[in-house]
C-alpha positions in Angstrom: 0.0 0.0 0.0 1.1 3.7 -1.2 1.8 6.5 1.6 0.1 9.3 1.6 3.5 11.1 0.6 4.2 8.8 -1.6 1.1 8.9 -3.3 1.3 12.9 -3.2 4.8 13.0 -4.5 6.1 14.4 -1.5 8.6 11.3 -0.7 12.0 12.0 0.6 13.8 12.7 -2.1 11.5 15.3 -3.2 11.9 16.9 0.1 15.5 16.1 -0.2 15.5 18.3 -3.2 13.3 20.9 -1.7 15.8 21.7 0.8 18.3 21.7 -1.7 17.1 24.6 -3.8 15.9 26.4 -0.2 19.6 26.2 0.5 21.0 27.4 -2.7 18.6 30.0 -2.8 19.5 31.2 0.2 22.9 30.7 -0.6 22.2 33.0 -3.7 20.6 35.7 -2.1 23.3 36.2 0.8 25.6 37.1 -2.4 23.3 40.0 -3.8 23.2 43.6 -2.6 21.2 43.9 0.8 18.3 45.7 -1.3 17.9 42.8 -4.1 17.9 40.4 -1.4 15.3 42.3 0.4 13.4 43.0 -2.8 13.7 39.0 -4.0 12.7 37.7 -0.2 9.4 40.0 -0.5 8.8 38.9 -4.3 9.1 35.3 -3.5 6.9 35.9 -0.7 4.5 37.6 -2.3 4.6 40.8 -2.0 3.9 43.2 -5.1 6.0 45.6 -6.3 3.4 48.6 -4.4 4.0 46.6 -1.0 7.9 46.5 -1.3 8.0 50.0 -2.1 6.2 50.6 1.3 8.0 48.3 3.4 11.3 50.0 2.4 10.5 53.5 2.0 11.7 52.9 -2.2 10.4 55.1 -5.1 8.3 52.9 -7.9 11.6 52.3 -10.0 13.8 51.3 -7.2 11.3 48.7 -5.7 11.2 47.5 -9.4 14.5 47.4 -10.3 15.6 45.7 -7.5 12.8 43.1 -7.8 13.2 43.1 -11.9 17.6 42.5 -11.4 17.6 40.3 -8.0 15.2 37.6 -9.5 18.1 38.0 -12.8 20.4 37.0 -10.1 18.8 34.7 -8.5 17.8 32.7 -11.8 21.4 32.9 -12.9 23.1 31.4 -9.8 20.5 28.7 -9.5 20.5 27.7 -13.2 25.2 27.6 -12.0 23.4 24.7 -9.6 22.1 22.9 -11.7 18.2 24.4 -11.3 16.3 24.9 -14.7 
């Protein structure tokens, strides 16, 4: 008889490789600028672009930008990882 992870996909070795890509993402955002790392964390979280701009006090562009170039960065070092 199946799990109920099992049956979900949510075996070990997907968790396995959950916590792989939560580590190199994290390991990816310590290397950005403190403001793409705070604008990334918020994206991923959710948060819109109006939202960041009031949690850090940023002008439209900046909230953007940093959003828009951090989620560059973050693609790029994941996709050095191995992550499509």
């Amino acid at each position: 008889m199946m799990s109920a992870a099992t049956a979900d996909g949510d075996g070990p070795e997907q968790g396995a490789r959950a916590r792989e890509l939560a580590q190199a993402t994290e390991d990816a955002l310590g290397r950005m600028s403190v403001d793409r790392a705070l604008a990334v964390r918020a994206h991923l979280i959710g948060y819109s672009v109006d939202e960041v701009m009031a949690m850090y006090d940023w002008t439209y562009q900046k909230a953007r930008n940093a959003i828009a170039r951090g989620m560059i960065d973050l693609r790029a070092a994941l996709a050095e990882r191995g992550y499509p």
